[in-house]
C-alpha positions as CSV (number, residue, x, y, z in Angstrom):
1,X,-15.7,108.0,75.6
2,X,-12.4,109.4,75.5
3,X,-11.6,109.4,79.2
4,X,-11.8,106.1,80.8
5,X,-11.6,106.6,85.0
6,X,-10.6,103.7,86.5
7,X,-10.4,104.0,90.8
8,X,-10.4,101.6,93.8
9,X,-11.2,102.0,96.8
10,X,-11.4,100.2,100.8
11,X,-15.0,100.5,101.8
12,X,-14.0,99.1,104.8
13,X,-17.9,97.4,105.1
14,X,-20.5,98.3,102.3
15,X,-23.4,97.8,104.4
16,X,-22.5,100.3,107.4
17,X,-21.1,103.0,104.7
18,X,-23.2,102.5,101.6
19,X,-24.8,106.2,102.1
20,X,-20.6,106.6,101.7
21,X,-20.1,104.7,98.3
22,X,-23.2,106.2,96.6
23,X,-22.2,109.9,97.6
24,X,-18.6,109.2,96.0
25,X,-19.8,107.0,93.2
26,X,-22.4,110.3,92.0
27,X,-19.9,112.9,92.9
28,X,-17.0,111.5,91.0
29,X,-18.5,109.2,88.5
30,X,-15.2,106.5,87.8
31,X,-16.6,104.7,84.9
32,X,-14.8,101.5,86.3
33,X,-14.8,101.2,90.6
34,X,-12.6,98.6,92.4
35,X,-13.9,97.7,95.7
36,X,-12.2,96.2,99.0
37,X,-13.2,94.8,102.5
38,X,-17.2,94.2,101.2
39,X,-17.4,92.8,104.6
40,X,-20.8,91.3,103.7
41,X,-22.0,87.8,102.2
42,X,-23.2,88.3,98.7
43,X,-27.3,88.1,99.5
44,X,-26.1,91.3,101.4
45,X,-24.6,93.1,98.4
46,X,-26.4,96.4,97.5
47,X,-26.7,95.8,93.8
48,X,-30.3,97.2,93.7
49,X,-28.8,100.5,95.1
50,X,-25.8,100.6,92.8
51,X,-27.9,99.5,89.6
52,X,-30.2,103.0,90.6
53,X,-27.5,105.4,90.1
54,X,-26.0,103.7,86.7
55,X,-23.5,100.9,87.8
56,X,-23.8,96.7,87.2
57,X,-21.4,95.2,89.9
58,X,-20.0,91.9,90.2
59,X,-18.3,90.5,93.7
60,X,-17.6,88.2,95.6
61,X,-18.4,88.7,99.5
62,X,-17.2,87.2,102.7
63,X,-18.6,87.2,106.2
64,X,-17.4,90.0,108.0
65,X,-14.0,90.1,106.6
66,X,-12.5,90.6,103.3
67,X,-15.0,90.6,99.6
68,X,-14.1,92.3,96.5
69,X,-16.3,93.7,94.1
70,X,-15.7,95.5,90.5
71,X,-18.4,98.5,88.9
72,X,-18.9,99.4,86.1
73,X,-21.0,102.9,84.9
74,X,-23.4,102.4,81.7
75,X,-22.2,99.0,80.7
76,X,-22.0,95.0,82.1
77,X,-19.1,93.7,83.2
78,X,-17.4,90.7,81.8
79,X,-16.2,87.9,84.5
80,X,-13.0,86.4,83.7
81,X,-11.6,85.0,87.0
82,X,-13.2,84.5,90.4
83,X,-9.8,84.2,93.0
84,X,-6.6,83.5,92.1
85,X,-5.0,80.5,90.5
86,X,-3.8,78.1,93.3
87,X,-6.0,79.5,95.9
88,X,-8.8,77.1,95.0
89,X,-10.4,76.4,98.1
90,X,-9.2,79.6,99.8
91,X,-12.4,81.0,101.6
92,X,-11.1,84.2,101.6
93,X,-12.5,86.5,98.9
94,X,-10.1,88.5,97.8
95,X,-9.7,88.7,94.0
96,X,-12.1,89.1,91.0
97,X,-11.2,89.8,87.8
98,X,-13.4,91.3,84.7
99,X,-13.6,93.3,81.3
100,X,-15.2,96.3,81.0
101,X,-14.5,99.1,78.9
102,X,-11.5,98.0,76.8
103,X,-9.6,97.3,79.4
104,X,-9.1,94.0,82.0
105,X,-9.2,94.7,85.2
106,X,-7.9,93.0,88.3
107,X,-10.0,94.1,91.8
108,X,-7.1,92.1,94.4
109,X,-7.3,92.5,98.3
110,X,-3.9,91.8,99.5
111,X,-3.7,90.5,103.0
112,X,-2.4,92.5,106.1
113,X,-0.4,90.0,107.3
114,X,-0.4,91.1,111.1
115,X,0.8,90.0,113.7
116,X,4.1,88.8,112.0
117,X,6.2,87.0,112.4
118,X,3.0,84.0,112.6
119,X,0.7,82.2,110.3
120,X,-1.0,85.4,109.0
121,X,2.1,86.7,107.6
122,X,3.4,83.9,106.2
123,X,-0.3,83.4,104.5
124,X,0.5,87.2,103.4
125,X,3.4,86.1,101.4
126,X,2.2,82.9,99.6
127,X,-0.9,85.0,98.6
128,X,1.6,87.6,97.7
129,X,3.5,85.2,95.3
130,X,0.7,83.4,93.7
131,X,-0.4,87.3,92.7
132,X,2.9,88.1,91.2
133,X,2.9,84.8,89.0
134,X,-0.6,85.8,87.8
135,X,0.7,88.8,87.1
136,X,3.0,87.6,84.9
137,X,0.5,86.1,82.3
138,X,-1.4,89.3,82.8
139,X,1.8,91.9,81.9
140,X,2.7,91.0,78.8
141,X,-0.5,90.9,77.3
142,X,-1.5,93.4,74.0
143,X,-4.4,93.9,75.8
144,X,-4.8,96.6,78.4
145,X,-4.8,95.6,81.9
146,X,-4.7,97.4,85.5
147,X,-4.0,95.8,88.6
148,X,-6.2,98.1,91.1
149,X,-6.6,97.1,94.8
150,X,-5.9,97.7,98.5
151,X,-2.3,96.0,98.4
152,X,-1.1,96.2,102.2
153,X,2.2,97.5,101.3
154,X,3.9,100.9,102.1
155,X,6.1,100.9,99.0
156,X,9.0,102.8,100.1
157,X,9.5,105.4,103.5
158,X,8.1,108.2,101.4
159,X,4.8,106.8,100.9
160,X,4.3,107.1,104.9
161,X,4.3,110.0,107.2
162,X,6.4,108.4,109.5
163,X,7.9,104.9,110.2
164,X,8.7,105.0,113.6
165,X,5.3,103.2,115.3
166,X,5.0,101.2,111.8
167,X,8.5,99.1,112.0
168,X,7.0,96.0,113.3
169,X,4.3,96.2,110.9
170,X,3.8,93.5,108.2
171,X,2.6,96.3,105.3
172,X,6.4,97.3,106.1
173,X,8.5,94.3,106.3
174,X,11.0,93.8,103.7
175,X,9.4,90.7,102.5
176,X,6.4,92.5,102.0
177,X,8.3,95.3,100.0
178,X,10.4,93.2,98.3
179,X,7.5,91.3,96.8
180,X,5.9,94.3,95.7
181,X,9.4,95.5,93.9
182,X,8.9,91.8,92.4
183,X,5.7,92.7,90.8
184,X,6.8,96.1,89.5
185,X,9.9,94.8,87.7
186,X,7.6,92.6,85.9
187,X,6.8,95.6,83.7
188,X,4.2,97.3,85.8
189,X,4.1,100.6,86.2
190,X,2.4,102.4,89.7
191,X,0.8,105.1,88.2
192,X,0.9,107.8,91.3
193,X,4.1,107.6,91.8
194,X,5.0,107.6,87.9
195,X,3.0,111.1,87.2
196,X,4.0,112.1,91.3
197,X,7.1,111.0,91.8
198,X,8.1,114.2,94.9
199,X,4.9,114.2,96.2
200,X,3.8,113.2,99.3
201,X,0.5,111.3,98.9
202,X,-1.6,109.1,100.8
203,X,-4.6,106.7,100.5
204,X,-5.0,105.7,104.3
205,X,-5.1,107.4,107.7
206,X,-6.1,104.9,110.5
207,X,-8.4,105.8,113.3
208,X,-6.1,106.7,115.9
209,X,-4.5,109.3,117.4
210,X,-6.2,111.5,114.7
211,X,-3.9,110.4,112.4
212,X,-6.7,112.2,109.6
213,X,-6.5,115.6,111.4
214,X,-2.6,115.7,110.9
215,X,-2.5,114.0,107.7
216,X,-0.5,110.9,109.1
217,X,-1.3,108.7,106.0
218,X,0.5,105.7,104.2
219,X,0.2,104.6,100.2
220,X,-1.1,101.6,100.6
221,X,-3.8,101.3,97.6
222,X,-2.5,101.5,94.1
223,X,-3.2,100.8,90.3
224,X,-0.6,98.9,88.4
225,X,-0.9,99.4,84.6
226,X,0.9,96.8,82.0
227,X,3.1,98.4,79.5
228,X,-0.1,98.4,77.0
229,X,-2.0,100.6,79.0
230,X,0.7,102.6,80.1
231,X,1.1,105.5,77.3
232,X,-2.7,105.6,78.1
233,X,-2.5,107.4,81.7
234,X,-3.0,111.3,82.0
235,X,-4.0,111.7,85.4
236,X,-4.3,110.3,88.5
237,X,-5.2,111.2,92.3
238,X,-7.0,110.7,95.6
239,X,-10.5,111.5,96.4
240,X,-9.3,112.6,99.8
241,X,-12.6,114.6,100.4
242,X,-14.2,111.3,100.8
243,X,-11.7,110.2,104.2
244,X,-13.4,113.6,105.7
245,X,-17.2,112.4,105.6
246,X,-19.3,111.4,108.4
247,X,-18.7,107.6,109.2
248,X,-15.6,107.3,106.5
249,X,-13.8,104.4,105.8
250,X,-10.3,104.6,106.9
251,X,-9.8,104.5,103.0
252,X,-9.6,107.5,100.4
253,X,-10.7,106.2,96.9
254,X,-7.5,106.3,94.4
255,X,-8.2,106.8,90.8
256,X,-6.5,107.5,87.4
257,X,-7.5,108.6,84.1
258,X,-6.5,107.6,80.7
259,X,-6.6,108.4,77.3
260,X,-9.3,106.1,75.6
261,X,-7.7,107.1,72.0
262,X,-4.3,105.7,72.4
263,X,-5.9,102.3,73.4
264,X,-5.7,100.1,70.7
């Protein structure tokens, strides 16, 4: 293999969209698949489907919220971490970590942290900081590692179409930013905006006000890559094809590609 794609992606419910995932997943073939909002306890997990067109899975569901779940094409995945350290006890699924490929890969769900000010943006923010000391074990580490998830954070003004109706929004707070910022001057490196930095791109359009229709999107899910892997990456998008189906998520899969011969 000398191309390795690696993309994530908000299914926003697996159940309601599998017919979704499965038309992506055959279409675009990522040999490693992040997923968000599963939405579904694990009994409910479609593994059976998945394992028919080529892909072992692990995850970790939830009731109808939150779950996380890593693919994998034509080989197993290894589980290293189930959740993060210090959320022991935490019902909320929202992290999974595994190796697959060469490379370790993080699946994170980030919370959205609205309303804020309140409880769910303050749990936002200590969710956000046990993920950035994680992190910190995970950047320096000779082996190659991405970060890849549904992140709830509009990085800067240019990774939305407009901030005006977002300013009281908690993926646009400063705390939210600034712990973002945090996480990338660990050593990370957001691979869109490194190969894109001019462009205007966007991996979410909500339902309203058809924000889809006039392309009134915000950068919300990324793939952080630790300096090992970085030399690696040599492309990177948006399936943005996929936000146009029937019954979409409000989610576009976001992917890169690497180099498999510069990994050591």
């Amino acid at each position: 293999m000398k191309t390795l794609k690696i993309a994530t992606f908000n299914v926003n419910g697996i159940r309601a969209r599998l017919p979704n995932l499965l038309a992506w997943l055959e279409r675009e073939r990522p040999d490693i698949a992040c997923l968000q909002e599963l939405k579904a306890v694990d009994r409910y997990f479609p593994k059976a489907d998945l394992e028919a067109i080529g892909y072992a899975s692990l995850f970790m569901g939830q009731a109808s919220w939150n779950g996380v779940a890593i693919l994998v094409r034509d080989a197993e995945p290894l589980e290293v971490r189930r959740g993060l350290p210090g959320t022991e006890g935490d019902p909320q699924s929202r992290y999974l970590e595994a190796a697959a490929h060469g490379v370790l890969v993080g699946c994170l769900y980030l919370p959205n942290g609205n309303p804020q000010p309140g409880p769910k943006f303050d749990y936002k923010l200590a969710w956000f900081e046990r993920l950035i000391e994680h992190a910190a074990t995970l950047q320096g580490s000779d082996h190659p590692v991405v970060l890849a998830g549904d992140y709830n954070v509009v990085p800067t003004d240019f990774d939305i179409y407009n901030t005006r109706s977002w300013l009281k929004d908690a993926l646009l707070q400063p705390q939210s930013r600034e712990c973002y910022q945090r996480l990338l001057q660990q050593g990370w490196t957001d691979a869109l905006r490194h190969l894109y930095p001019n462009d205007r791109i966007y991996t979410f359009w909500d339902y309203f006000r058809q924000h889809w229709q006039k392309n009134a999107g915000l950068r919300i899910d990324h793939l952080l890559l630790n300096p090992t892997l970085k030399p690696c990456l040599k492309n990177a998008g948006v399936d943005a094809w996929v936000r146009n189906e029937a019954h979409a998520s409000d989610h576009a899969p976001t992917w890169i590609e690497l180099n498999t011969r510069k990994l050591k």
